[in-house]
GUNU-133310 format. One record per residue: x, y, z of N, C-alpha, C in turn; residue in one letter. Coordinates in steps of 0.2 Angstrom, whole numbers, plus 2048, in hexadecimal, padded with zeros to 3 digits. Layout:
N
XYZXYZXYZa
...
***
This chain:
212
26AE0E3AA265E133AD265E193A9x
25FE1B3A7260E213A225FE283A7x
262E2E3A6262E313AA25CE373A7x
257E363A3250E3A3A024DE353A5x
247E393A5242E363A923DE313A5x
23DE293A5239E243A0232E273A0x
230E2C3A2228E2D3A3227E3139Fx
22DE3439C22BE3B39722BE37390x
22FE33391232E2F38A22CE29386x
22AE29380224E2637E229E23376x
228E1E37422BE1936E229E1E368x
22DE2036322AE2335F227E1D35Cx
223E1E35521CE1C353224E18349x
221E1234B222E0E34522AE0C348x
22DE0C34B233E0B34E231E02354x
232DFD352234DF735423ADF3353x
240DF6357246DF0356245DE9359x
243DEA35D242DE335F24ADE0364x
24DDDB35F251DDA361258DDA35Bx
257DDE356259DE0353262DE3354x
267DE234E26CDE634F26CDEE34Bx
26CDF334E26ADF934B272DFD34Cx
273E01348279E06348276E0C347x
278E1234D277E1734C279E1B34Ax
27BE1F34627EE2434227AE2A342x
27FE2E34427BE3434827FE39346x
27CE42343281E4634027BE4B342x
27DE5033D278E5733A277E52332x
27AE52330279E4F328276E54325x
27CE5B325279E5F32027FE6031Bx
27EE5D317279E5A31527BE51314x
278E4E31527AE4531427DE4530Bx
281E4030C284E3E306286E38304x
289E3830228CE302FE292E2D305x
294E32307299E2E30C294E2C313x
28FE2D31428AE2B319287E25315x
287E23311282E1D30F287E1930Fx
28CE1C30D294E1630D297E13313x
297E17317296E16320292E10321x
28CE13321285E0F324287E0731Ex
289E06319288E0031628FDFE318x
292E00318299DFA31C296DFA324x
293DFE327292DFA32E28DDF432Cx
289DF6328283DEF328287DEA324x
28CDEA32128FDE3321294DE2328x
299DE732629DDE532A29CDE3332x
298DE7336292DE433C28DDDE33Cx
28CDDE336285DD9336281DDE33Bx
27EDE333627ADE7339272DE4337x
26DDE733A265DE5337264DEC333x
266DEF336265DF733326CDFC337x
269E0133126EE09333267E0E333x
266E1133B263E1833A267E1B33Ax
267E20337269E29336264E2D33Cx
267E3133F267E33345267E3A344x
260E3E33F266E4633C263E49343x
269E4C345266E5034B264E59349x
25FE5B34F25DE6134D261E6634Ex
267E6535226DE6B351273E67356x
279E68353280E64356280E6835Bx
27FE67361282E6D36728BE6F364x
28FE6C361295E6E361295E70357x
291E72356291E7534E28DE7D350x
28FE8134D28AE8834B284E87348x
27FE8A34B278E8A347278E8D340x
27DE9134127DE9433927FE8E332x
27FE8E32F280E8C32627CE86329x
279E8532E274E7D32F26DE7E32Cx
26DE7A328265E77321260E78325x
25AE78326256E76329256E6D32Ax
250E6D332251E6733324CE6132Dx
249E6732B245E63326246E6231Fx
24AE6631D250E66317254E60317x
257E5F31D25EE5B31E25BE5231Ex
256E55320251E4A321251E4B31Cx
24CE4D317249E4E31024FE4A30Dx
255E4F30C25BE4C309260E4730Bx
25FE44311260E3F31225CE38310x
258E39312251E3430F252E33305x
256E3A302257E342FC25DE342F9x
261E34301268E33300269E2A302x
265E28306265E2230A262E1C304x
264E1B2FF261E172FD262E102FDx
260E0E30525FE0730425AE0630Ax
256E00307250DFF30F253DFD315x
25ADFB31625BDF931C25EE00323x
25EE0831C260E0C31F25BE11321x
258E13329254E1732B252E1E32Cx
252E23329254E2B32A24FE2C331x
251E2D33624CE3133C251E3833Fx
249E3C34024AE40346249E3E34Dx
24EE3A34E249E3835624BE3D35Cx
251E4035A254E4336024FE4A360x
24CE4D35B248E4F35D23FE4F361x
23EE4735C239E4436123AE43368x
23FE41369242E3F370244E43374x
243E4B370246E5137324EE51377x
251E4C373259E4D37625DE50370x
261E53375268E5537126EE53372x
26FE51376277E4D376275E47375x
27CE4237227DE3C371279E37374x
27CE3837C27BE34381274E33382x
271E3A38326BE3B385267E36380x
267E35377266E32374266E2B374x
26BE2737626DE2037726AE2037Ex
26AE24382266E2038925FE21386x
25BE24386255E24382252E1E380x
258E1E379256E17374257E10379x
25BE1037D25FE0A380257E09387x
253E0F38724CE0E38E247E0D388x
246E0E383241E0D37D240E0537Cx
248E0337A248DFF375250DF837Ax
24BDF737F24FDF3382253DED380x
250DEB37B251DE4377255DE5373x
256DEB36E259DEC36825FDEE36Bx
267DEB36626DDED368270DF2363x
271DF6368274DFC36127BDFD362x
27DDFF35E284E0235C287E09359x
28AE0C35B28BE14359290E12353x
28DE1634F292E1834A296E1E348x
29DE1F3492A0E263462A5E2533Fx
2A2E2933D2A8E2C3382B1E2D33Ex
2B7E2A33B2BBE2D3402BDE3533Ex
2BBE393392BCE3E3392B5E44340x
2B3E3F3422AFE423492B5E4034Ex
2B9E3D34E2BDE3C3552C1E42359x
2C1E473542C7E4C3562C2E5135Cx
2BBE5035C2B7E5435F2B4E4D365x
2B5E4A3652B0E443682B0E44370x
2B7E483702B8E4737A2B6E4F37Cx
2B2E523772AEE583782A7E5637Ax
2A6E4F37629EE4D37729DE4D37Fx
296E4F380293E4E388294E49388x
297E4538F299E3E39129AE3938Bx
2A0E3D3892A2E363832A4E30387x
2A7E2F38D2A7E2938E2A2E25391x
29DE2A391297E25392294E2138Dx
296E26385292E22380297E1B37Fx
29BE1B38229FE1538029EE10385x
29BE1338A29AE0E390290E0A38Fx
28EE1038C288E0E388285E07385x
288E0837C288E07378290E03375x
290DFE371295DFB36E298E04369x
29DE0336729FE0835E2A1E0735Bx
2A1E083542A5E0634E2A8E0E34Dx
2ACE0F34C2B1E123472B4E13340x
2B2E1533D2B1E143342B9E1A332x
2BDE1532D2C2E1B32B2C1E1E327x
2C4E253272C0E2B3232C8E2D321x
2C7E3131B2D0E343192D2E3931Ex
2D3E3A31D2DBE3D3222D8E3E329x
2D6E3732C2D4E363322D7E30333x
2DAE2D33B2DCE2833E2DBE26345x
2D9E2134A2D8E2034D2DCE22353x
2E3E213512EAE233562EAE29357x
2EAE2E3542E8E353552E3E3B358x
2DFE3A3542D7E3D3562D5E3935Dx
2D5E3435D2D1E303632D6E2F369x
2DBE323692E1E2F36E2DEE2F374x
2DBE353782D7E3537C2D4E2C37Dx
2CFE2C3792C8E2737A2CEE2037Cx
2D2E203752D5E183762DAE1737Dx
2DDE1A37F2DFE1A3842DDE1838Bx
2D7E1C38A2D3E1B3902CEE1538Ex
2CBE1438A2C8E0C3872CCE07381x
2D3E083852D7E033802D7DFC381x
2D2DFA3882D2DF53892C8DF2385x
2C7DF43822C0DF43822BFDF2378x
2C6DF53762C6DF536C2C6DED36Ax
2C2DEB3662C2DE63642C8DE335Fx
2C9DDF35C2CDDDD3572C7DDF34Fx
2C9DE234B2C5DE63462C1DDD343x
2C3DD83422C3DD333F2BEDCE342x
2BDDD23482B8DCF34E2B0DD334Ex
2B2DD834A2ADDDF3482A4DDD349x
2A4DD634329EDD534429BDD334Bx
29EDD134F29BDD0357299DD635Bx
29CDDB35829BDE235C295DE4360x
28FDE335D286DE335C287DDF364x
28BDD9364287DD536B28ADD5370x
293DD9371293DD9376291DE037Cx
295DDC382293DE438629ADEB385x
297DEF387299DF538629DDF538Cx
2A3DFA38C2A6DFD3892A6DF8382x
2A8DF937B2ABDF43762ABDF936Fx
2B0DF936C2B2DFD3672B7DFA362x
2B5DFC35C2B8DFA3572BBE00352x
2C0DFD34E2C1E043482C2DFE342x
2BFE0133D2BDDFD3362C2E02332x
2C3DFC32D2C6E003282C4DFD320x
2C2E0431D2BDE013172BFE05312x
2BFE0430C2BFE0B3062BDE12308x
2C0E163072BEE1D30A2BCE20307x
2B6E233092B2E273042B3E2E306x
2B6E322FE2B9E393002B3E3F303x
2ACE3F2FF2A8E403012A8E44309x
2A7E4C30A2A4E4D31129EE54312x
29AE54315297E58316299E61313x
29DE613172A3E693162A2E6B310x
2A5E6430A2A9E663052A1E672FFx
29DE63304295E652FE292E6B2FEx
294E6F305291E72305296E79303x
29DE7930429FE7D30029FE7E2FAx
29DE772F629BE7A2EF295E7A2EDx
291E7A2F2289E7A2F1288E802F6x
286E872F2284E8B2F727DE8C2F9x
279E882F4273E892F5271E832F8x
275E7F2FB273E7B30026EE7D308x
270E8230826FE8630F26AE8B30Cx
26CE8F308264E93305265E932FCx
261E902FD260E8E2F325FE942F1x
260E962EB25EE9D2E6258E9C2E4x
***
């Protein structure tokens, strides 16, 4: 049961999963790069994804509005950082007028009843994660994949989550099932690390935020 009211809430326009497996991968993406398309292409093998949407939102409640790109900068470069057709760039959360995660997957999950989805994270998101509004909801939600990032690990960052759903973590090797079962269900993948991060593009790119 989504706790928005279904009456407000209307399908964005071109958007048909069906019964589709979709991974959502959700940030600021300011700016997108090579470590996001590296992400989103191991979940579509390694899940037997149908697609990855990219989820840029219009401001992370837990980042500062300052050094953030415009929301229409950040699509723009996203859109030709994504190059493959299986990977979707939206703003839904602002179509959908939601800001937090959950708010987001309940939404999608009253739209698009049929389609199964799966949250995506970098594990370099885990050290903030039990700051998310009701992160244990998004786990009760949606299945999650967990992508390893360099100097990030699952035992550390997440001690919190696994503890509390260490009965719920898949066997990594079981990973492509992820999309079918029910939630709670979580997995941590482990792939080639792409050094790649938002931070470090944008400290050597200053005109990323205001071009000269």
């Amino acid at each position: 049961m989504t706790s928005r009211q279904p009456s407000i809430l209307a399908a964005p326009t071109g958007l048909s999963p069906g019964r589709r497996r979709i991974g959502l991968l959700g940030g600021s993406f300011n700016p997108a790069h090579a470590g996001h398309l590296h992400i989103s292409r191991q979940a579509l093998n390694r899940l037997r994804l149908d697609e990855v949407w990219w989820l840029v939102s219009p401001q992370n409640p837990l980042k500062p509005a300052a050094g953030m790109a415009s929301l229409e900068k950040r699509l723009a470069h996203a859109h030709a950082v994504a190059r493959d057709r299986r990977i979707r760039v939206l703003d839904l959360e602002t179509r959908l007028d939601t800001r937090y995660t959950i708010d987001t997957l309940e939404s999608l999950q009253f739209l698009y009843p049929k389609a199964r989805f799966v949250w995506l994270m970098g594990a370099d998101n885990l050290a903030t994660f039990a700051r998310w509004r009701r992160w244990a909801d998004i786990l009760k939600a949606v299945p999650v994949a967990i992508f390893d990032r360099p100097r990030y690990s699952v035992s550390g960052a997440m001690a919190k989550v696994t503890q509390r759903f260490r009965h719920a973590r898949i066997a990594e090797h079981q990973a492509s099932r992820l999309a079918d079962l029910p939630p709670p269900a979580w997995t941590f993948v482990h792939c080639p690390r792409h050094p790649l991060s938002a931070t470090e593009i944008r400290t050597r790119d200053a005109g990323w935020i205001n071009p000269g």
